[in-house]
C-alpha positions as CSV (number, residue, x, y, z in Angstrom):
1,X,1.0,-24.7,-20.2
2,X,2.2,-23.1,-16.9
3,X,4.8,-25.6,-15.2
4,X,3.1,-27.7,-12.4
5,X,5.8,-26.4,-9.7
6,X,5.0,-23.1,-10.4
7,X,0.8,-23.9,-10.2
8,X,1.8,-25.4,-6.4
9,X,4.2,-21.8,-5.6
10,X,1.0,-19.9,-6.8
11,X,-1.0,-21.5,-4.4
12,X,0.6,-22.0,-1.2
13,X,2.8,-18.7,-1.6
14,X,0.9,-16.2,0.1
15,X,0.5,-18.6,3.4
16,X,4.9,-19.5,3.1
17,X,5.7,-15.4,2.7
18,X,3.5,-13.9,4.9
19,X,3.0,-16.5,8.0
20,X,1.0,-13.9,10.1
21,X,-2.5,-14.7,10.8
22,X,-5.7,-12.1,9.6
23,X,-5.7,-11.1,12.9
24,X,-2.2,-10.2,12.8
25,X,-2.5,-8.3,9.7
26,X,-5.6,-6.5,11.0
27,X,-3.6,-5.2,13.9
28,X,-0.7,-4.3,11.7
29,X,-2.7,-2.2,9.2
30,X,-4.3,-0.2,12.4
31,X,-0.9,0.4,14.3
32,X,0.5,1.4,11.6
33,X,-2.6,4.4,11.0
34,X,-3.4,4.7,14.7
35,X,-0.8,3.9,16.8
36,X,-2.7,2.5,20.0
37,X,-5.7,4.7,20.0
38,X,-8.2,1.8,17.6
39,X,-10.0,0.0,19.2
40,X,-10.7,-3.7,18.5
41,X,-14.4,-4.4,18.5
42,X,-13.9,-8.4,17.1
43,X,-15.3,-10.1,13.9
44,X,-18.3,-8.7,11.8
45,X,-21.5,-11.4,11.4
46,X,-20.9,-13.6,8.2
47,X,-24.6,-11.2,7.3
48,X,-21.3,-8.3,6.6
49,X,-20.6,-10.6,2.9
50,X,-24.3,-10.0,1.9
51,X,-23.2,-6.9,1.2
52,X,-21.5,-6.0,-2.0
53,X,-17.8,-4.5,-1.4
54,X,-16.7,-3.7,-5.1
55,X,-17.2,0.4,-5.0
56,X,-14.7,0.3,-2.0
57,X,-11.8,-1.3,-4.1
58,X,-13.4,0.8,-7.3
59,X,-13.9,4.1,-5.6
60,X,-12.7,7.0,-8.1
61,X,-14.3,9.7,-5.8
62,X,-13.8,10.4,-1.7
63,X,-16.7,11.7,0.4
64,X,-14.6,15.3,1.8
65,X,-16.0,18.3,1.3
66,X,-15.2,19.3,-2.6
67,X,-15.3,22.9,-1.2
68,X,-12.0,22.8,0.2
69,X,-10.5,19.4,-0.6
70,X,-9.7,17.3,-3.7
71,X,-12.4,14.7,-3.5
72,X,-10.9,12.4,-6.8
73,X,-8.8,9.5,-5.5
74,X,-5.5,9.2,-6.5
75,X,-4.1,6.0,-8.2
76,X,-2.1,3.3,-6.2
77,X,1.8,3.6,-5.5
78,X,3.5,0.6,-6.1
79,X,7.0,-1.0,-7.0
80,X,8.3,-4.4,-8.4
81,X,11.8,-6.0,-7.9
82,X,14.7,-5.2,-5.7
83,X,15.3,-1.9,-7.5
84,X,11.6,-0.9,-6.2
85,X,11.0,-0.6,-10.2
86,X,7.6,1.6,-9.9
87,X,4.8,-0.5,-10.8
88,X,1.4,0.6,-12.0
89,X,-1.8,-0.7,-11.2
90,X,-5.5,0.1,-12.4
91,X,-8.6,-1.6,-11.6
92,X,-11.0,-1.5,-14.3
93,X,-13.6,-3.2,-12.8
94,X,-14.7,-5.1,-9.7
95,X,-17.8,-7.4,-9.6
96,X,-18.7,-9.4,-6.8
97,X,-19.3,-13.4,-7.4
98,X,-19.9,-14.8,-4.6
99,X,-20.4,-13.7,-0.8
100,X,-16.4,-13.3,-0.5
101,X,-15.2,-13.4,-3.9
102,X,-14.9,-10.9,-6.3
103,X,-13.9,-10.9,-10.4
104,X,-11.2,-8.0,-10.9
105,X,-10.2,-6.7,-14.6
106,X,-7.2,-4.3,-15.0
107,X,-3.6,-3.0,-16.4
108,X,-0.2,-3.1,-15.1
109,X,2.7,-1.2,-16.2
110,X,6.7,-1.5,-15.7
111,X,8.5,1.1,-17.3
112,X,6.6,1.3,-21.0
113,X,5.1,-2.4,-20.8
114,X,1.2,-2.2,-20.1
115,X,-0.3,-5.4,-19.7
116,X,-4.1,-6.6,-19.2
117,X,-4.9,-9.0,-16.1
118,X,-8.3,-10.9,-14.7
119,X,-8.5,-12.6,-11.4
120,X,-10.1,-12.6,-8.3
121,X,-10.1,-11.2,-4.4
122,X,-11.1,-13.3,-1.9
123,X,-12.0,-12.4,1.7
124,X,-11.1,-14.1,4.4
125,X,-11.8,-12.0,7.1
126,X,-14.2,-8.9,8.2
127,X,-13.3,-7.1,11.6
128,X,-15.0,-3.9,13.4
129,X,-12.7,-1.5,15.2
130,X,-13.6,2.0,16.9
131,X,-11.1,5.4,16.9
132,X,-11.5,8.2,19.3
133,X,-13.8,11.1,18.2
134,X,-12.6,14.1,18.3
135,X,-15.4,17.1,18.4
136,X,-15.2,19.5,15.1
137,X,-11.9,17.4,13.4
138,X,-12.5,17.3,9.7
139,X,-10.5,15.0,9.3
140,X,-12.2,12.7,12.0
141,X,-15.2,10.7,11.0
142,X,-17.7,10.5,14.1
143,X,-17.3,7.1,15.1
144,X,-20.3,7.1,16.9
145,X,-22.4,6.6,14.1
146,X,-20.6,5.0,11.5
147,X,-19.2,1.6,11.7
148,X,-15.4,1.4,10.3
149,X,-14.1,-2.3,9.3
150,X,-11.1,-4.0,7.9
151,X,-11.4,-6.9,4.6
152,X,-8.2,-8.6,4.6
153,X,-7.8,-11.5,2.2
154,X,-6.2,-13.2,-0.7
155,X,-5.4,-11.9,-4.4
156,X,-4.7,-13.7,-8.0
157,X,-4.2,-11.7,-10.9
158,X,-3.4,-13.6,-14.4
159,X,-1.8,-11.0,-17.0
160,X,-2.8,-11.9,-20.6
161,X,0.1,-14.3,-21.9
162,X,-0.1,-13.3,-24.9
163,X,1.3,-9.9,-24.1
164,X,4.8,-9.3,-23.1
165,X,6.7,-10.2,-20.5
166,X,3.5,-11.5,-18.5
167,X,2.9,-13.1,-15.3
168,X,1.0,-13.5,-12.2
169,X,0.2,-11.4,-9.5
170,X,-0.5,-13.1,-5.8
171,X,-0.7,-12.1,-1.8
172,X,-2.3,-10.4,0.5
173,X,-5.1,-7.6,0.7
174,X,-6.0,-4.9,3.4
175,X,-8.8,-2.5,3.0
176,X,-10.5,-0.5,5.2
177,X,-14.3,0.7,4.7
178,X,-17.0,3.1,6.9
179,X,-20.8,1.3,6.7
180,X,-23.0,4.0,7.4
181,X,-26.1,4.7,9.1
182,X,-28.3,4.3,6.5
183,X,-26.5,0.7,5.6
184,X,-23.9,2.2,2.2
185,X,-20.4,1.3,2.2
186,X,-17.9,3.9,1.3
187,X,-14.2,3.8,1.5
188,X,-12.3,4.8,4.8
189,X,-10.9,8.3,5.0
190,X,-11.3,8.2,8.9
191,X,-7.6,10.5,9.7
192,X,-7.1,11.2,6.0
193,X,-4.7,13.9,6.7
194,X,-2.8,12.4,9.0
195,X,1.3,11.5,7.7
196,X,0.2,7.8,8.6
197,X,-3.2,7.8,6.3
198,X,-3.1,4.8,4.2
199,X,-5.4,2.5,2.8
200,X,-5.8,-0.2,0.0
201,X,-3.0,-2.2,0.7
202,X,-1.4,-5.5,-1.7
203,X,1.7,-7.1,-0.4
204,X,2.5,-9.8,-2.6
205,X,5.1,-11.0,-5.7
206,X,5.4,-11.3,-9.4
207,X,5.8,-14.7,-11.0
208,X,6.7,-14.5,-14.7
209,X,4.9,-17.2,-16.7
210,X,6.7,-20.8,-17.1
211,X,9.4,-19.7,-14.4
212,X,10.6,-19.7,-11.1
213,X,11.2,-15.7,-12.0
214,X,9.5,-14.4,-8.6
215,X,10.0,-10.4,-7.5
216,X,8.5,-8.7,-4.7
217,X,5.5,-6.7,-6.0
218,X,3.5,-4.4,-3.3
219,X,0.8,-1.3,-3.9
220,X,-1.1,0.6,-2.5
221,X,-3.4,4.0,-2.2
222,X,-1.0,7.1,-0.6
223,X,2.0,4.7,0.4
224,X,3.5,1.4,-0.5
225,X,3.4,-1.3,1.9
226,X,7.0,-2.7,3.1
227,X,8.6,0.1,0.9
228,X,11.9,0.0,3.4
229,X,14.3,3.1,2.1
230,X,12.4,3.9,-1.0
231,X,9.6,5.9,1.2
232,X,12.0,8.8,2.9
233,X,8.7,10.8,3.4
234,X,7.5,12.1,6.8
235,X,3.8,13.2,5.6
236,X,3.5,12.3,3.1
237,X,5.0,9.7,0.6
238,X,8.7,10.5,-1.2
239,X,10.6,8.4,-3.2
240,X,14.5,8.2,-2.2
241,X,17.1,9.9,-4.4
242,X,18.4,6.3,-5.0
243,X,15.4,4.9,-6.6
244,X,14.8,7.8,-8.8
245,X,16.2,6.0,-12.0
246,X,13.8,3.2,-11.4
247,X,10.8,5.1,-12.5
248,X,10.4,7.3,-9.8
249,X,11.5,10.9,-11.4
250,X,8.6,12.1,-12.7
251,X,7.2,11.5,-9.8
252,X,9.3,13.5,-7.6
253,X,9.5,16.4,-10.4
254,X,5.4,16.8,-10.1
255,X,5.2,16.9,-6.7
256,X,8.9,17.9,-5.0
257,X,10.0,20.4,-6.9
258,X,10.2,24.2,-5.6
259,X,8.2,25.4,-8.9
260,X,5.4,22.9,-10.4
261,X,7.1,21.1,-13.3
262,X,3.5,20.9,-15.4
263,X,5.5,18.3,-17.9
264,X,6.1,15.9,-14.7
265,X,2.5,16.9,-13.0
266,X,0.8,15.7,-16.5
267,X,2.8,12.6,-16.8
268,X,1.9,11.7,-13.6
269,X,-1.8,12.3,-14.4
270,X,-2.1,10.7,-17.4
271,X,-4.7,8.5,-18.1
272,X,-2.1,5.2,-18.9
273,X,-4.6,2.5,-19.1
274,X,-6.5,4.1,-22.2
C-alpha cells in the first residue's frame, strides 16, 4: 500500500509546484508560440466539454498537405531527473469519461525500462484566442474560419507496480486544438513551421512508489517544456553536448549528423511500445 504522505504529495503537488493560475499558463503557452501577436478572445461555453477531445491528444496524423510535407506526427520529447535522462512516452489510448475527464492507457521508458501506466486527464480550463492571418502562408491556418483553443488541466498516471522501478506520473497539461467549420476537432498546427512551434505540453514529476523519490519529469510534441540547457536548438529542438550520455545520442546521430546515420534514424523510429 502506497504511504499516506505520499497519497497527500500526489494530490496537492501540481497546485505547490506550479502556483500559476490556467490563465497564466494559457498566456505562457501562447507567448511562448506567438510572441504578442494572439489574441485573447476569453473562456469557451461549458457546451465546448460536449465535445469529445481524445483524437487531439491521440492524433497519429497532421492535416498538411502530404504532397510536400510529412503529415505523421512525431512522438513526444521528454526527460526525467536532473541529468534530463530522456524519457519516453506513448499514449495508447484516450477515451473520454466524463465532460472533462478522460481514461489514458500507455508506456514509459528510461533507458531499457518500459513500463505500462493508466490514469486520467482532467480539464480545467477551455479558452479561445485569435492569430493574425496572413494571405497565401501555408503554414498559417485562416483564422477567420476556424476557431483555435487551449485545454489546460491536470494529469495522473499510475505505472503498473508490478513492473520495475515504477511510479506515478502528475502535473500539468497544455494542448492546443482548431474546431472547424463544420464542428471537428483536429490538433493545432496554426505556425507549424515556425522555430517556436510547439504543442502538447506535460510539466510535471516522477514519484517512485512507497517514496518520497520525486524527479522532474516534462514532455512534450517538437520541444520539451522547462528544458533549460538541454534544448541549444534555434529551430528546431537539439539536445546539448552535455546531456548526450543521458539518452540523447541516438538522437542527435539521426538527425545532426552531416551524413544520415540510418542505424540512429531507425532507433529513433522504432516502434518501442510493441
Amino acid at each position: 500500500m502506497k504511504k499516506s504522505s505520499a497519497i497527500f504529495i500526489w494530490i496537492i503537488l501540481p497546485f505547490i509546484l506550479y502556483g500559476q493560475n490556467e490563465k497564466q499558463r494559457y498566456d505562457d503557452f501562447l507567448l511562448r508560440q506567438f510572441g504578442t501577436t494572439f489574441i485573447d478572445k476569453g473562456e469557451f461555453h461549458d457546451s465546448i466539454f460536449e465535445n469529445d477531445f481524445s483524437d487531439i491528444w491521440f492524433a497519429k496524423e497532421l492535416n498538411l498537405d502530404p504532397n510536400n510535407y510529412p503529415t505523421v506526427r512525431q512522438e513526444p520529447l521528454g526527460f526525467i531527473g536532473e541529468n534530463f535522462q530522456r524519457l519516453f512516452m506513448h499514449f495508447s489510448e484516450v477515451k473520454k469519461e466524463s465532460g472533462k475527464k478522460y481514461h489514458v492507457k500507455g508506456k514509459s521508458m528510461v533507458k531499457n525500462n518500459v513500463c505500462d501506466f493508466e490514469g486520467s486527464l482532467t480539464i480545467k480550463m477551455a479558452r479561445e484566442f485569435k492569430t493574425p492571418y496572413v494571405e497565401g502562408a501555408l503554414y498559417t491556418i485562416n483564422s477567420r474560419t476556424i476557431t483555435q483553443g487551449v485545454l489546460i488541466g491536470l494529469y495522473e498516471f499510475f505505472e503498473d507496480s508490478a513492473q520495475n522501478h515504477t511510479g506515478t506520473f502528475n502535473g500539468i497539461f497544455v494542448i492546443s486544438f482548431h474546431l472547424t467549420e463544420t464542428g471537428s476537432l483536429e490538433y493545432n498546427i496554426t505556425d507549424f513551421f515556425s522555430d517556436n512551434y510547439i504543442n502538447n505540453q506535460f510539466t510535471g514529476t516522477w514519484t517512485l512508489y512507497n517514496s518520497s523519490n520525486l524527479k522532474t519529469a516534462n514532455w512534450g510534441d517538437w520541444r520539451i517544456p522547462e528544458s533549460d540547457d538541454l534544448d541549444i536548438g534555434a529551430g528546431e529542438f537539439s539536445p546539448s553536448d552535455k546531456y548526450l550520455k543521458f539518452g540523447w545520442q541516438t538522437y542527435r546521430d539521426a538527425y545532426f549528423q552531416s551524413e544520415h546515420n540510418e542505424s540512429a534514424l531507425e532507433q529513433e523510429n522504432r516502434k518501442w511500445w510493441e
